[in-house]
C-alpha positions in Angstrom: -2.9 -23.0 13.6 -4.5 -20.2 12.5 -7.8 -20.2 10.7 -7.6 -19.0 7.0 -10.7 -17.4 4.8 -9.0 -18.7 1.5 -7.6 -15.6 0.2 -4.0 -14.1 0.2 -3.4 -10.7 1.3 0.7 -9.3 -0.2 1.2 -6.2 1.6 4.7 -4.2 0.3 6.6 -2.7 3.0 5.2 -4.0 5.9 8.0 -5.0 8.0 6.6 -2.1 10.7 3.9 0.9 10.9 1.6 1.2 8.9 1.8 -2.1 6.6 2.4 -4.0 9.8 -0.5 -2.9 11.5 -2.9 -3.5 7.9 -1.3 -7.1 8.0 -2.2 -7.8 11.6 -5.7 -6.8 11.3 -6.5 -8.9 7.6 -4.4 -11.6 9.6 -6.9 -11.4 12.6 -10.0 -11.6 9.9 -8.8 -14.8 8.3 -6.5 -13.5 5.3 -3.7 -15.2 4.4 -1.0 -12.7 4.6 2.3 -12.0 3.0 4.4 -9.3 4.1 7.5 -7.8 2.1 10.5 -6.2 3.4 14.0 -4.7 2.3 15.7 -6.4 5.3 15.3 -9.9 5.8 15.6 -10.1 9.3 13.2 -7.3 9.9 10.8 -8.8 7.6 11.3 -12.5 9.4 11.1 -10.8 12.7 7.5 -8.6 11.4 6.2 -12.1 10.1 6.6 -14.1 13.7 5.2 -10.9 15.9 1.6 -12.0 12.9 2.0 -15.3 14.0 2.3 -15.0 17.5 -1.0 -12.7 17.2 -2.9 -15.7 15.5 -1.9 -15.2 11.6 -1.3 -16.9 8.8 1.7 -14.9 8.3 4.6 -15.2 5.8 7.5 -12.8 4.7 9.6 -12.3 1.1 12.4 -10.2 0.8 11.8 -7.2 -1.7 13.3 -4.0 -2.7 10.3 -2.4 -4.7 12.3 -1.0 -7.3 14.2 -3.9 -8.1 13.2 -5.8 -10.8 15.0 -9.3 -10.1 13.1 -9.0 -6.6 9.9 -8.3 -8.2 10.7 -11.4 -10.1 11.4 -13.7 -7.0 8.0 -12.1 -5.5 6.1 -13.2 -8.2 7.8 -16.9 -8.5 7.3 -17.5 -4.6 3.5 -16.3 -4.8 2.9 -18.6 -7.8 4.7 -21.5 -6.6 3.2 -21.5 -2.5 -0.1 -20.0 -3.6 -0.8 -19.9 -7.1 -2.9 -16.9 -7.2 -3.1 -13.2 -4.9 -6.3 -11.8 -3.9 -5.2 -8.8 -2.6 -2.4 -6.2 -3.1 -1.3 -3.3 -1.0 0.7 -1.2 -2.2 2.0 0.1 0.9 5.7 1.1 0.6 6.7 4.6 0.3 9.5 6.8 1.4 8.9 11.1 2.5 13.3 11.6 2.0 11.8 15.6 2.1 11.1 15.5 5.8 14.4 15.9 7.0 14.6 19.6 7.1 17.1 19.8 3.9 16.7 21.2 0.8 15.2 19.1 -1.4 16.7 18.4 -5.0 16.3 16.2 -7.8 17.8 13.3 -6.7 15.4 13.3 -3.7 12.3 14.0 -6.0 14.0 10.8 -8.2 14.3 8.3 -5.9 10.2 9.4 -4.1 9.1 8.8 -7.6 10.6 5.7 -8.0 9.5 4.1 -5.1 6.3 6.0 -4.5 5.0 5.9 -7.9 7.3 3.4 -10.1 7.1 0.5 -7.9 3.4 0.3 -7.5 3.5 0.3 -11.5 5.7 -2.3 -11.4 4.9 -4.4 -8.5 0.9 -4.4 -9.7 1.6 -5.2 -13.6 3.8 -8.1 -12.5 1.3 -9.7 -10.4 -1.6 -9.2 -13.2 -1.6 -12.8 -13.5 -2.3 -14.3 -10.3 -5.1 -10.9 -9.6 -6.7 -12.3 -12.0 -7.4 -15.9 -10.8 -8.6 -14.3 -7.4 -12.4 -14.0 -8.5 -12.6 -10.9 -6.2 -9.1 -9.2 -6.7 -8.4 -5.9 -5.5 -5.5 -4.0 -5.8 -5.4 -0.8 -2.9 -2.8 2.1 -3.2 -1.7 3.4 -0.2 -1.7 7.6 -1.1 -1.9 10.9 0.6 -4.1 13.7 0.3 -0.5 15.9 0.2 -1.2 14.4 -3.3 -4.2 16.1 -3.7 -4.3 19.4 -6.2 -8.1 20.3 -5.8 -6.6 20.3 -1.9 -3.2 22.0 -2.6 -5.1 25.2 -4.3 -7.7 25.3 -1.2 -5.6 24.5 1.7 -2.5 25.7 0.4 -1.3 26.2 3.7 -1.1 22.8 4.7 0.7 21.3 2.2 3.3 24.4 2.6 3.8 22.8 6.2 5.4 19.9 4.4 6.4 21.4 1.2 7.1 17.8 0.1 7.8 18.2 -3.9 8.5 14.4 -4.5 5.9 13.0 -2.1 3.4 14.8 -3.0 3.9 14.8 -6.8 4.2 10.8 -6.5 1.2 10.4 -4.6 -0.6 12.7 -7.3 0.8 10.6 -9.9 0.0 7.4 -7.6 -3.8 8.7 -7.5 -4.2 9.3 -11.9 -2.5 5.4 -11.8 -5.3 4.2 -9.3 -7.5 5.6 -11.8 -6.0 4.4 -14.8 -5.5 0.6 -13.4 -9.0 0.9 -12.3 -10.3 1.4 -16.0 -7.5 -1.1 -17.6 -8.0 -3.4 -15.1 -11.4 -4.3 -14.6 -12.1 -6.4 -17.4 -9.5 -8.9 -15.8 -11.5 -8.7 -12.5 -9.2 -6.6 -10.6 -10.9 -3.4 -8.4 -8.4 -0.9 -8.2 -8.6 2.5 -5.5 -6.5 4.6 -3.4 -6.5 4.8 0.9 -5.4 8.0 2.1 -5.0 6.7 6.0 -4.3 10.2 7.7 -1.6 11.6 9.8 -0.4 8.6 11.4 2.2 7.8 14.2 4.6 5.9 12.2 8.7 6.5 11.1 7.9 8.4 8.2 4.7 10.6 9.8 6.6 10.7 13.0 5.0 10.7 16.1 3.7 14.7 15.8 1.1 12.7 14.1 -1.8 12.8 16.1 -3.4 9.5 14.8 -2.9 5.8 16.2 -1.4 3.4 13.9 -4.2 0.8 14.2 -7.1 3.9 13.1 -4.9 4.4 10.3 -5.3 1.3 8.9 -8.9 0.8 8.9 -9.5 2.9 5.3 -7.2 -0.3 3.6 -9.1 -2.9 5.5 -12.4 -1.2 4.9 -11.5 -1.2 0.9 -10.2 -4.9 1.4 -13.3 -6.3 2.7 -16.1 -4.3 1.8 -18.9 -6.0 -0.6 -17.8 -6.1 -4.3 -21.0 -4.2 -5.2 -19.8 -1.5 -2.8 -16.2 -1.0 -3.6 -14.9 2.3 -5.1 -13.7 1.7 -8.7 -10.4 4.6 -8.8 -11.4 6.7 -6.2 -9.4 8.1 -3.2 -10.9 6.9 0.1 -10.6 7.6 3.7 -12.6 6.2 6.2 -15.3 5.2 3.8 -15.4 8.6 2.4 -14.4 9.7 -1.0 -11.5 12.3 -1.2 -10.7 14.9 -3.8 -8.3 14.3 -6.6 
């Protein structure tokens, strides 16, 4: 049986990549940890690879930007756990990268799962943050969100020329500030990981980065001191970013 530190660790999307690899690594330092997924098998089959590894592992089935699911998320958390230490708000989609034009609808449906859902997902569980004692809430973001970045380097974010993603991970960084402001008077610390260009479906394997390096700016926000942590900032490997 694996050895638990207490606290509960819900990371969204984490069936593979990137969330995977975050769950793995809190799972190896003692967090209980509860991965989501759109596909139940997938997510089942994410959950015993954590186990297998030595985690505490469990898995609920979750579309982010459904609201009955967001619903059954927060009912299951109360009723096996009856509180959440940490959230990760890792799920996000990059429909752009496909080589097509984009249009609305693409723009649409990045917003509502790279920006909406977080909303969403991180009001709903409010509650149970707030009986943590040390809650933290980490957005996983992008520096293709970044407009201090977009008018120096325009170059690089014309590689991508990703109008949805990188409009909902601006948005996504102005809501890490916003919660961080709203939300600390109910205990919660709120900030933004921007992991780097990492091997993974959506940063494809062009990416020059390992999946397990890419985690380490979430894990490094999860467990560093209280007194340390960076209230609404953008972070990556312990550094801040610009907005």
């Amino acid at each position: 049986m694996a050895t638990t530190n207490g606290k509960v660790a819900l990371i969204t999307g984490a069936n593979k990549g990137l969330g995977k690899e975050i769950g793995r690594q809190l799972g190896a330092l003692g967090y209980t940890v509860v991965i989501t997924a759109r596909n139940k098998q997938a997510g089942e089959a994410a959950a015993a690879e954590l186990v297998a590894a030595g985690c505490d592992a469990h898995t609920v089935l979750l579309e982010v930007t459904n609201s009955e699911d967001i619903r059954g998320l927060v009912s299951y958390l109360e009723t096996n756990f009856g509180k959440l230490d940490v959230l990760v708000n890792n799920a996000g989609i990059a429909l752009e990268w496909d080589g097509k034009p984009t249009d609305a609808d693409k723009v649409r449906r990045t917003l509502e799962v790279n920006l909406i859902a977080p909303y969403a997902i991180t009001e709903a569980l409010v509650p149970l943050l707030s009986r943590s004692g040390d809650a933290r809430v980490i957005n996983h973001s992008s520096m293709l969100g970044s407009i201090s970045n977009a008018e120096k380097a325009w170059d690089q974010v014309a590689t991508f020329m990703a109008v949805g993603y990188s409009t909902s991970k601006a948005g996504l960084n102005m809501l890490t500030v916003m919660q961080s402001k709203v939300l600390a008077s109910k205990g919660i610390a709120v900030a933004a990981a921007h992991p780097g260009w990492v091997k993974t479906d959506l940063g494809t394997q062009a990416a020059p980065m390992e999946v397990d390096k890419g985690a380490r700016t979430v894990v490094h926000l999860v467990t560093i001191a209280r007194d340390q942590f960076p209230h609404g900032q953008l972070q990556h490997n312990g550094e801040r970013m610009p907005w």
